[in-house]
Steps between C-alpha positions, in 0.01 A plus 500: 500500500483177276426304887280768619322460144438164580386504856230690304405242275464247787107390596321605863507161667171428738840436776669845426186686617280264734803408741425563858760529786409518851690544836204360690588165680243204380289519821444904409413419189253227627333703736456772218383246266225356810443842604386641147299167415296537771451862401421455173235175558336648819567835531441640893134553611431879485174648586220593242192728522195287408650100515720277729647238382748219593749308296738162589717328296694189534797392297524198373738244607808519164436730321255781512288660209355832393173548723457846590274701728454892486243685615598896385297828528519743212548895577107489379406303799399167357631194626671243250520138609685242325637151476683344284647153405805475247559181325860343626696564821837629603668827379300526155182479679578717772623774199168482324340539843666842527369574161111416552530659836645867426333486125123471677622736721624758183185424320250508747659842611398637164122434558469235278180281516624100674464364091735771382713384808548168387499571116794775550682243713439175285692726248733631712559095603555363150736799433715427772497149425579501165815771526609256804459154291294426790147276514293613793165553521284560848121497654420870618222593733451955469236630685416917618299595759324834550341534866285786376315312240534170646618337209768241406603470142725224418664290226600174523775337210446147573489516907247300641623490904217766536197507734298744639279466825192771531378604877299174563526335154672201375845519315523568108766432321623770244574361178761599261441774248827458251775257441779485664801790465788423297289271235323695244608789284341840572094531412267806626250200616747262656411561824135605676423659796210432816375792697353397867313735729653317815298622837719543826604183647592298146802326557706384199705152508794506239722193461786369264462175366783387775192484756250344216734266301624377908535115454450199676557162252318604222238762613526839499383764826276664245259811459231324694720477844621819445117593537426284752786617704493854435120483617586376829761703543334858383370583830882491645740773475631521117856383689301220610357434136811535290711272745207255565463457101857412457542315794200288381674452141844392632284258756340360223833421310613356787783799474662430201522893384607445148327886360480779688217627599344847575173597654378832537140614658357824499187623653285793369429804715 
């Protein structure tokens, strides 16, 4: 009874309950690993009433990051596009990847407007992060579109990879309306919103900052080649487009990949 007693007594180690065994040989674990990465970045092209889109992304050469692509459509029949960039690479990044990805995805479900998107995940972020003793913080481009009014609303927490190209018109950029997720603590007017009446045949150009920060020496690819690029590309499939851009950024770095980088374009019905 006494040792019983004492077993008791003894402290819940982090190694008593977070031990994992597996049968799987390394290569099935591998392929797993590959096979839910790839999943959770770029998740398979499905088709969607009112947009079509196309996304690529390329890995970069060590170690890969947190960029993340999802394009979702709620049970209401909007369509929520995303991208996201987490700070670091490796497993940590690719963790808070999951988290952005499926907490847009939980919040957006519930209706909430793109701010209240980011502001419920920039708390949900620093949460996570400070139960963890982890220091992450990430760039995150929301946006919903609804065919019948033909508008976009979207937030922007420190994302600037954005432009959109208008039937005939020249490419804006959309700026940022927040900081970044994962920085500040909780506020009811940390982030704004933007609402667009887009007419049918806008295209939106999302990139991470792998494709803009792309480096030759000491210059960057930049916003401005993104524009210039993505305007000569626009009247190409979207394939065409989100291949061309990247292509064009690992060109210009002479293919030293040293961020990932994810591009995702999406033309209005």
């Amino acid at each position: 009874m006494a040792e019983r007693r004492r077993g008791l007594r003894e402290p819940t180690t982090a190694a008593k309950i977070g031990t994992i065994e597996s049968a799987a040989s390394a290569l099935d674990r591998a392929i797993a690993a590959d096979r839910m990465l790839r999943h959770l970045f770029v998740p398979p092209a499905q088709p969607m009433p009112g947009i079509r889109y196309a996304a690529y992304y390329r890995f970069a050469e060590k170690h890969s990051g947190g960029d993340i692509v999802d394009v979702y459509r709620c049970s209401d029949g909007a369509a929520n596009l995303s991208l996201t960039d987490i700070s670091g690479k490796g497993v940590a990044a690719a963790l808070h990847a999951g988290l952005v990805k499926y907490g847009i995805r939980a919040y957006s479900t519930e209706q909430h407007a793109p701010k209240d998107v980011l502001r419920w995940l920039n708390r949900f972020y620093k949460e996570s992060d400070a139960f963890e003793r982890s220091d992450s913080f990430a760039s995150v481009f929301f946006a919903r579109y609804r065919q019948e009014q033909r508008q976009l609303c979207y937030a922007s927490a420190g994302h600037e990879g954005i432009v959109l190209f208008e039937p005939g018109a020249d490419g804006i950029a959309l700026p940022p309306t927040g900081p970044l997720v994962g920085v500040f603590d909780d506020a009811a007017d940390l982030y704004g919103d933007r609402e667009l009446r887009v007419e049918s045949g806008t295209t939106l150009v999302a990139v991470s900052d792998g494709v803009t920060e792309a480096r030759y020496d000491d210059e960057f690819f930049g916003m401005n080649r993104v524009l210039e690029t993505a305007a000569r590309l626009r009247d190409r499939s979207l394939e065409d487009l989100v291949c061309g851009l990247t292509r064009e950024a690992g060109r210009f770095a002479r293919n030293r990949i040293v961020d990932d980088m994810a591009v995702l374009a999406v033309t209005f019905l």
